[in-house]
Every structure is written in structure tokens, then in C-alpha cells.
C-alpha positions in Angstrom: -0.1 -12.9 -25.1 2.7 -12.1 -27.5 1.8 -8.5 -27.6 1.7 -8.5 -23.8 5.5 -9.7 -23.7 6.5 -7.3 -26.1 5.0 -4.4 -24.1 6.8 -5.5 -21.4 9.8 -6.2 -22.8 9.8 -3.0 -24.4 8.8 -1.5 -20.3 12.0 -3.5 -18.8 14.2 -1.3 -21.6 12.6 1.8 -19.9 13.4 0.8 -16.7 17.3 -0.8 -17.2 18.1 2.8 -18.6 16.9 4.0 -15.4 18.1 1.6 -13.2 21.6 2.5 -14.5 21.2 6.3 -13.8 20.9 5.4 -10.3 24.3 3.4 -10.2 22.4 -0.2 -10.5 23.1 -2.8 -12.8 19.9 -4.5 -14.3 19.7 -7.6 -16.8 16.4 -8.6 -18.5 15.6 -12.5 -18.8 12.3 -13.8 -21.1 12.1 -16.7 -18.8 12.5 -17.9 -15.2 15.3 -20.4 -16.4 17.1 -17.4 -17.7 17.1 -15.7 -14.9 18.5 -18.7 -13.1 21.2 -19.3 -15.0 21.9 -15.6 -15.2 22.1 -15.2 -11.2 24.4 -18.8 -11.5 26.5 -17.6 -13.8 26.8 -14.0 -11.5 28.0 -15.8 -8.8 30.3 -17.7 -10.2 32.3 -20.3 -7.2 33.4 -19.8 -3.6 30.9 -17.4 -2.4 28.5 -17.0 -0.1 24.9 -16.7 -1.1 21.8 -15.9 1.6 18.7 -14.6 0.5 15.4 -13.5 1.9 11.7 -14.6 2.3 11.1 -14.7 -1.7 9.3 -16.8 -3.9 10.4 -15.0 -6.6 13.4 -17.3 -6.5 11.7 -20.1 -5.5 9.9 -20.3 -8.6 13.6 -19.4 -10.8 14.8 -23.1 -8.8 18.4 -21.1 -7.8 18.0 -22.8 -4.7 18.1 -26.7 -5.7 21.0 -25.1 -7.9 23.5 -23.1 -6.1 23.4 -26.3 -3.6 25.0 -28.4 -6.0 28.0 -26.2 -6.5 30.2 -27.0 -3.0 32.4 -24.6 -3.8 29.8 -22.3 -2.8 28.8 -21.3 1.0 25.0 -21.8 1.7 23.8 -19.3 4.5 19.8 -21.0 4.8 17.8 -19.2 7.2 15.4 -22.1 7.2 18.0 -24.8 8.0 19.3 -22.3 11.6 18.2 -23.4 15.2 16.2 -20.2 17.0 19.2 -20.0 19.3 21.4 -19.2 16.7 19.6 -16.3 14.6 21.7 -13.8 15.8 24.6 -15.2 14.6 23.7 -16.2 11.5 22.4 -12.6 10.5 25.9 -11.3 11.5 27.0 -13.9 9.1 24.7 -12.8 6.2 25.2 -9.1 6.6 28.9 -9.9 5.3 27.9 -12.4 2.4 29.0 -12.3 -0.5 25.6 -12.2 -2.4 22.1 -12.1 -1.2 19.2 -12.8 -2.8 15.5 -11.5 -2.6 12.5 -10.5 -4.7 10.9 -6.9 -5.1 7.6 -6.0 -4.2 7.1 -3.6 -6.6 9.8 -1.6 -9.1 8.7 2.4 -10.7 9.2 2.6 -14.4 11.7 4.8 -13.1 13.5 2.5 -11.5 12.9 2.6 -7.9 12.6 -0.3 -5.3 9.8 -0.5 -3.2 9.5 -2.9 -0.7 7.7 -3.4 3.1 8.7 -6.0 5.3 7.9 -7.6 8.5 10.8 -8.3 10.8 13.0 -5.9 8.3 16.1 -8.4 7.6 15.6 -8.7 4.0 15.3 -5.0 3.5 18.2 -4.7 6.1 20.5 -6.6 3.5 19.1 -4.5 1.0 20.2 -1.2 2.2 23.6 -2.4 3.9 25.5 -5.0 4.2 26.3 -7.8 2.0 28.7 -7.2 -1.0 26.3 -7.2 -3.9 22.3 -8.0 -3.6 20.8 -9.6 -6.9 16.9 -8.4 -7.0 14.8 -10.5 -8.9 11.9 -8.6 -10.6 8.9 -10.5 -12.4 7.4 -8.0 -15.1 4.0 -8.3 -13.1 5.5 -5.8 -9.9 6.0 -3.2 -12.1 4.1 0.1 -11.4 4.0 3.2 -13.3 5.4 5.4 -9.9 5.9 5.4 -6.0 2.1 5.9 -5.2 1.2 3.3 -7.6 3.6 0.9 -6.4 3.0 1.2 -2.5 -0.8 0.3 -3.3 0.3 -2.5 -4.9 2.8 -4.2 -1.9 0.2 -2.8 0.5 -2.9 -4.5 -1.8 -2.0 -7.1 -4.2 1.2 -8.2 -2.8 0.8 -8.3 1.5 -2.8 -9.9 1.4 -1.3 -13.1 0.1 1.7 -13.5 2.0 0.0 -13.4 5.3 -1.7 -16.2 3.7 0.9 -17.7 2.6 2.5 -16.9 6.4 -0.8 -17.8 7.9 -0.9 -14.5 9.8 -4.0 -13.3 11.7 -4.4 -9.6 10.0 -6.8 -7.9 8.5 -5.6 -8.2 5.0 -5.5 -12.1 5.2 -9.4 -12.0 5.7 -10.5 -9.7 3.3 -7.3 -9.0 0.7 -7.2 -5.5 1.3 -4.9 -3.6 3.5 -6.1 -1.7 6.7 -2.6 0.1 7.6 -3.1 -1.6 10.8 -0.9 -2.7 13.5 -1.6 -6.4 14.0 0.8 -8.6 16.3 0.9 -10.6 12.8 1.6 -7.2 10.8 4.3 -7.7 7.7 4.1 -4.4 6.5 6.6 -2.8 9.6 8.9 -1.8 7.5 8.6 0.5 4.0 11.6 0.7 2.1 12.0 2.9 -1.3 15.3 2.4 -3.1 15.8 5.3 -5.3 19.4 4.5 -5.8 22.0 2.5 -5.0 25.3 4.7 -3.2 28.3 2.2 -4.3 27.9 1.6 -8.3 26.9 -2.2 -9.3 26.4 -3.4 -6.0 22.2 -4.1 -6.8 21.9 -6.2 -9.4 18.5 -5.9 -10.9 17.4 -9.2 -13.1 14.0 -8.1 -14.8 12.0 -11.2 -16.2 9.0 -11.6 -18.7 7.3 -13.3 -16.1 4.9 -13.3 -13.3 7.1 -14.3 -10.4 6.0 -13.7 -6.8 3.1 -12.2 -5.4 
């Protein structure tokens, strides 16, 4: 096990250098309470923080504590009535900070993510001030084919578990490229770089975080 977190901790040095080449910061945290006190200590007071779908995050426990700090503006997609969805998006698209996992990151640095209704990767791309990307060492992939198998194979299957959608994938764990009412893969996004400097915010962790 040690020699496993070495190897990857010597893989997340790799893939910093590269992250900064393409005008991203990046951070590397052994531990999920790292990374949530590195993302807390990002933010600082009076913001406002959304995030996406991501259990990435969950597991870190930012949640539970960016809602102790009241200083800080909470934007839950959760906690919004149906009728009100457009108007919170409009409110998350000028945040302050949003928050999401990655479905899969290159050893070169590159995003790569597919989503279902698209707001997370949305946010991603444009939008809010800075985006904070949290990475468990488990979606790494050695390049873009390599990491599109593995949102489309080892990442989706679970989620439309985890959604309970009625696709393909959910039955058998392997993806069909189909186009299921339920589908979650409508949206594929690669991130090769980020156009204003710093504003993604990579935290790599020596963890398996997420699906």
C-alpha cells in the first residue's frame, strides 16, 4: 500500500507540472481531510460557493463545513423548489466558487468529464469566478482515450445506480453509447486548458474519491 501512495504521489508531481503549463493551479493533498481544509482555507469568508453533482466532495465533508461559516453564501441545488431552477443557475453562473469532482484527469493534465443535463460542466467552462476540481488519485488515466473509457466504463455505470436511471450501463456496467431518456453521458467535455490563469483550481488527493 505504501508503494502504491508513493507511485502516486510521485504521478500527481507529473501532472501539477502539467496542470500549470496549461494556466491551472493544482495542490496535492495525502488525505481527504487535507483536501478539505485546503478548499476551506481557499475560500476564505464572504463568498459564494455552489457545486455540482459530486461525491468527490461529499466524501472530503466541505459541505457540513462551509455551512458553519455564515459569512459564507450557500447556493444548494438540493435545497431549490423546481420552479425556481432557472434562477438559481443564473445565480451560480456568477459565484464566487464552485465546486465539482473530475471524472477522469490525463497525466498530462487534461479534464475529462461527461455529464447529463450539462450544468456542472457548464460552470466548468464559464461562468463562475474560480472552480476548485477535486481529483482522487484513482481518475487518473495515462491519456484522452484512456480516460474517456474510464467516465464512459468505470465511472457512468455507477452513477446511474447511484441516480437510479433505467440505461443500459446500470444493468450490465458497461457502456452502450446509447441514447436512453435516462442517459448521463449527453455531454463530453475535455479541458485541455484553462484561458484566464488560476481560475481552475486542481486539488489532487492520495485517495480514491468518487466513482
Amino acid at each position: 500500500m505504501e508503494n502504491l501512495k508513493k507511485a502516486r504521489e510521485n504521478q500527481a508531481k507529473t501532472i501539477i507540472k502539467n496542470l500549470e503549463k496549461r494556466n491551472m493551479t493544482a495542490f496535492y493533498c495525502e488525505s481527504k481531510e487535507d483536501c478539505r481544509n485546503k478548499i476551506l482555507e481557499i475560500i476564505g469568508n464572504g463568498k459564494s460557493i455552489s457545486w455540482g453533482g459530486t461525491m468527490s466532495m461529499k466524501q472530503c465533508g466541505v459541505v457540513e463545513e462551509l455551512e458553519k461559516n455564515p459569512s459564507l453564501t450557500i447556493l444548494d441545488r438540493a435545497k431549490q423548489p423546481a420552479d425556481k431552477m432557472k434562477d438559481f443557475y443564473k445565480e451560480v453562473s456568477v459565484c464566487d466558487y464552485f465546486i465539482m469532482g473530475t471524472n477522469a484527469i490525463t497525466l498530462d493534465g487534461e479534464l475529462v468529464n461527461i455529464d447529463g443535463y450539462g450544468n456542472r460542466v457548464a460552470s466548468l467552462i464559464f461562468g463562475p469566478e474560480h472552480v476548485i476540481v477535486i481529483a482522487g488519485m484513482n481518475k487518473v488515466s495515462t491519456d484522452i482515450p484512456e480516460a474517456l473509457h474510464r467516465v464512459r466504463n468505470i465511472a457512468s455505470p455507477p452513477n446511474t445506480v447511484r441516480l437510479s436511471k433505467n440505461t443500459p450501463c446500470a444493468v450490465d456496467g458497461r457502456c452502450h453509447d446509447c441514447y436512453s431518456p435516462d442517459c448521463i453521458c449527453n455531454q463530453v467535455v475535455i479541458t485541455r486548458r484553462s484561458r484566464d490563469k488560476d481560475r481552475i483550481i486542481v486539488i489532487l488527493v492520495n485517495e480514491n474519491l468518487g466513482f
